[in-house]
C-alpha positions, 0 to 999 in steps of 0.5 A: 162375076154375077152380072146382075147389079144390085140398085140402090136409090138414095135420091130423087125417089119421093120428088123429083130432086136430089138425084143419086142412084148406087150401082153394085156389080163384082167389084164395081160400087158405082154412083150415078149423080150426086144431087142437092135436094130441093124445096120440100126435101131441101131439109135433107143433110147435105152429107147424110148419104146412106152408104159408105161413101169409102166404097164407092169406086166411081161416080158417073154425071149424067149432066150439070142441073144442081140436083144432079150434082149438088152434093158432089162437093160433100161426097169428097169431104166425106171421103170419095176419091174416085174418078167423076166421069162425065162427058166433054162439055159437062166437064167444062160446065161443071166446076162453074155449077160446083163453084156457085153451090159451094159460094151458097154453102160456104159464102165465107171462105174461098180458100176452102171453097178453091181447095175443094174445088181443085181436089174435084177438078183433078177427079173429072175423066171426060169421056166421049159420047157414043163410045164404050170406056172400060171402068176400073176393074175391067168389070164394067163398061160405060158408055154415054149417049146424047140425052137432049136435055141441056148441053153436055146431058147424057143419059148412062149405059152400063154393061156387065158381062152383057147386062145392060142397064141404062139410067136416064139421067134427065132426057129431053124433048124435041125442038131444044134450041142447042142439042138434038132428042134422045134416041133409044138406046140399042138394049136395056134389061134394066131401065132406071127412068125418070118421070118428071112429065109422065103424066102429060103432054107439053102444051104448043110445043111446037109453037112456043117461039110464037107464043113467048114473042106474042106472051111478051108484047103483050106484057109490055104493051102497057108497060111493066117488068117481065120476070123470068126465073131461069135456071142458070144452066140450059133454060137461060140459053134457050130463053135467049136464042129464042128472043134473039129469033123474035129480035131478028125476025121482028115478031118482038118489037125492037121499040117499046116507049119513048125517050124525052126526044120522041125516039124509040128505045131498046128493048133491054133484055137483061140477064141478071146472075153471075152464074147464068152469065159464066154459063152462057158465056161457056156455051159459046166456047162449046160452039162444036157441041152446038146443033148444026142450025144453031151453028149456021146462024152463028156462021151468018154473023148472028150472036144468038147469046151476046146480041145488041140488046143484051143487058148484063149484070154481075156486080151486086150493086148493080143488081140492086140498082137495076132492081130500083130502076125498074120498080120506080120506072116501070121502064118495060124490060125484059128480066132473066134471072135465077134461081129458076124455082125462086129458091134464091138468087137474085130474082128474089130481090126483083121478085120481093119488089115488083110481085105486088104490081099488077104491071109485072108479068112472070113467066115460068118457063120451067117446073116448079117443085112442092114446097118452092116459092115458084110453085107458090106464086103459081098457086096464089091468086090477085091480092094473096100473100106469098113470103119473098126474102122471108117477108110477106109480100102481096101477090099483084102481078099476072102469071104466065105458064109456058109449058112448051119450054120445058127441057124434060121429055113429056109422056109421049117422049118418054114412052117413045124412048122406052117402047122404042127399044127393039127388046122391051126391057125386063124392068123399068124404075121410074124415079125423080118424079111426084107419087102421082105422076109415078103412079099415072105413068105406071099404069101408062106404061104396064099398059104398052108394055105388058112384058114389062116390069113397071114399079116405083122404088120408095 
């Protein structure tokens, strides 16, 4: 066969969402991620795909976020009755991610919202890292490596006939709390790249345990509410092992105010979403895919993700009155919550109450899309108005950006993945980034590889 695949991009080509890239060689019509558009491009269908999903004979999962995975469900209904492979702990995450995205879409039905997601369960064939598996046909071999982006993240490598190419998917950074950096891979003739931080560097990195401990006694001090949208999957995690470090080690204070009796009380941390709450408690069952430090407090009798202080919430009354409590308290608290774009999600309603407060600190902790009330707010200045919940809502509260947490890998990662590939590759595509960015890390990486060809797809 010709081993020269044809590569379609039906997704993550003019932002940064909705992942979904086609994949043709010989008899191998294959899809790398099936994302969910979010903020300017959430307008999209969600069964609108440009291709005739019947032919599609396999797709490949680099990893759980929902905007590489969200349209899963609706690829099936459309007709796709192919193998899903991923690796072993996406395959535990994934039906949790499913399942919540089709509550969203079709809160009204849960036995078509089961039916569904037992017609995806028996089409998930994990595959091991590190490992070549033969894909249907015998054509192609796929094999996944570790992507350091969040538990399970693998980035996709594809050879036919000896082409390689290789997909991203979303790589990491140094320093993740629960798996290790991305290494080069061995060969890449074609390199589908994303480039979500290609045009900069994360600030303090390597200082951000501090600066969040420091950041949050500070917020406190006078009391108030910190708010911080999370993803469900991922951030949360690492957001609440480093809290767990800053309460072990005392860098954040075990007491804030004090109770009628003159004692001290708890700082509560809470978690507050039904899906943060099943993904955290799956990545304790997935302790073997853990980094061995991480492994070796959990040996020394430490609860990195059900410490004492752990506050959580599931049932939407109780949601409700943790959301009252701490707007008529102004009981110092810690709050993590999705959607981590303030897309929806509980933090809306903690949002909707406490953004006109100046006591209330928010953190964001991660990017935030065009078109996303996240980067809204961070835009807004003191007095401004944003719309929460559909309501105009005056914008009072102190914003914090803590860059260092982002689970993307910066300019510098990523070029290190590329330039560190012993044959530069013939073709790099940057995908699932902003125009700007795609266009700054272009002319970045034409530059350290002069061999190379650089180009941005539309």
């Amino acid at each position: 066969m010709d081993s020269t695949p044809q590569i379609t991009h039906h997704g993550a080509v003019t932002g940064v969402t909705g992942s979904c890239h086609q994949y043709q060689a010989g008899h191998a019509n294959l899809l790398i991620d099936c994302g969910l558009f979010q903020g300017a491009e959430s307008d999209r269908p969600l069964h609108a795909f440009g291709f005739d999903v019947a032919e599609v004979t396999a797709l490949i999962v680099t990893h759980c976020h929902i905007d590489h995975v969200g349209r899963i469900p609706w690829l099936i209904a459309a007709g796709f009755r192919g193998p899903i492979y991923c690796t072993e702990p996406t395959a535990a995450l994934l039906p949790l991610v499913l399942e919540d995205a089709l509550g969203i879409h079709i809160p009204n039905d849960a036995d078509l919202v089961e039916k569904a997601l037992a017609r995806i369960l028996g089409q998930i064939q994990p595959v091991p890292y590190n490992q070549w598996h033969p894909l249907p046909g015998g054509e192609i071999e796929l094999r996944f490596q570790p992507a350091g982006h969040i538990m399970g993240s693998a980035y996709v490598e594809l050879d036919a006939s000896g082409h390689r190419t290789v997909f991203s998917g979303d790589l990491g950074a140094p320093g993740a709390v629960f798996v290790d950096p991305p290494q080069a891979p061995e060969r890449a003739d074609i390199l589908v790249l994303e480039s979500t931080y290609g045009n900069r560097d994360h600030e303090a990195r390597a200082e951000r345990k501090t600066e969040l401990g420091n950041s949050l006694k500070r917020a406190l001090a006078d009391g108030g509410t910190v708010l911080i949208p999370a993803f469900s999957l991922g951030r949360t995690q690492e957001i609440l092992a480093f809290i767990e470090d800053l309460l072990f080690e005392n860098n954040l204070l075990h007491t804030t105010h004090s109770q009628p009796d003159g004692t001290g009380a708890a700082l509560p941390i809470i978690l507050d979403s039904p899906l943060a709450l099943r993904m955290t408690q799956a990545y304790r069952h997935l302790l073997d895919h853990w980094r061995e430090p991480l492994q070796n407090k959990r040996r020394a009798g430490r609860y990195p993700l059900a410490f004492d202080q752990l506050i959580t919430i599931e049932h939407h009354r109780d949601h409700l009155a943790m959301v009252k409590r701490l707007t008529h308290t102004q009981q110092p608290a810690v709050v993590l919550a999705a959607s981590g774009m303030c897309q929806g999600g509980r933090i809306m309603n903690y949002l909707e109450a406490m953004l006109p407060l100046p006591e209330t600190d928010i953190f964001f902790v991660g990017y935030q899309a065009k078109g996303t009330l996240g980067a809204a707010i961070q835009r807004a200045q003191p007095g401004d108005t944003v719309r929460v919940n559909n309501h105009p809502t005056p914008m009072n509260a102190q914003i914090h950006r803590l860059s260092g947490f982002s689970a993307h890998a910066d300019r510098t990662g990523l070029t290190h993945f590329c330039t560190q590939i012993p044959t530069a590759p013939t073709e790099i595509r940057l995908v699932h980034g902003d125009a700007k960015v795609k266009r700054e890390f272009q002319a970045h990486l034409a530059n350290r590889l002069p061999d190379t060809s650089v180009w941005v797809p539309d």
